[in-house]
C-alpha positions in Angstrom: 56.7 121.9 87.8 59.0 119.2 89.7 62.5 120.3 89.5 64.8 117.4 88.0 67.2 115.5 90.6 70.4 115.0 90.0 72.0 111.5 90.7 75.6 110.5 90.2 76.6 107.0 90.3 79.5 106.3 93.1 81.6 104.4 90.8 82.3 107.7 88.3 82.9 109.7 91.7 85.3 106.9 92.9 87.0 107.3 89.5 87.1 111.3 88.9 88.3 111.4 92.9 91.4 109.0 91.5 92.0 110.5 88.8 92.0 114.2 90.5 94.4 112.8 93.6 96.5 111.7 90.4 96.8 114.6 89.0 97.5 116.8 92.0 100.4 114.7 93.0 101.9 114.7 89.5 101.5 118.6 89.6 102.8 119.0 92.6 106.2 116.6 92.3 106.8 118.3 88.7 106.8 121.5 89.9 108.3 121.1 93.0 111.7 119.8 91.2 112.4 123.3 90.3 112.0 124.4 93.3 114.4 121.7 95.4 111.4 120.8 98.0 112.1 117.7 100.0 109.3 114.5 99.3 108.0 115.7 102.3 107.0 119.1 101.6 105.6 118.0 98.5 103.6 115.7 100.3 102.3 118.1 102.5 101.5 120.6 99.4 99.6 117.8 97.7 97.5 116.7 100.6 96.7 120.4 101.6 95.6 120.6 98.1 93.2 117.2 98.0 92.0 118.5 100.8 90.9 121.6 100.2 89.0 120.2 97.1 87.8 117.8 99.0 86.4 120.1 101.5 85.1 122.4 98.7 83.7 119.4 96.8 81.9 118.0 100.1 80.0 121.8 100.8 78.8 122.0 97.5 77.5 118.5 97.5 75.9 119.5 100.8 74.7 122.7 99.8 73.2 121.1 96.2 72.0 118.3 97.6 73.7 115.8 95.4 72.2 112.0 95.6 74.7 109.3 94.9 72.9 106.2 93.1 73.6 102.8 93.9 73.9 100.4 91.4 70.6 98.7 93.1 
């Protein structure tokens, strides 16, 4: 029995990353107003946070063995 591959097409994971990096920075500057953090601090949070997904997203990709399709 041939296990079934999973392919993702680098256009939808251009547009979820977007979409994510988004998201994060709204979360971030909307809860930071409570708080009185500077733009800069909330910068830093934000990033720390992409990149921590980021870095989460890329082991799992690595570890899976996820195959991004070209539109060829």
């Amino acid at each position: 029995m041939k296990a079934k591959q999973t392919y993702l097409k680098g256009k939808s994971v251009f547009i979820v990353s977007l979409i994510v990096i988004t998201i994060t920075a709204l979360t971030v500057y909307l809860t930071g107003i409570n708080y009185n953090r500077s733009v800069t601090l909330n910068l830093y949070l934000s990033l720390s946070i992409i990149g921590t997904v980021l870095i989460l997203f890329m082991t799992y990709g690595l570890y899976t063995g996820i195959k991004l399709k070209d539109k060829n």
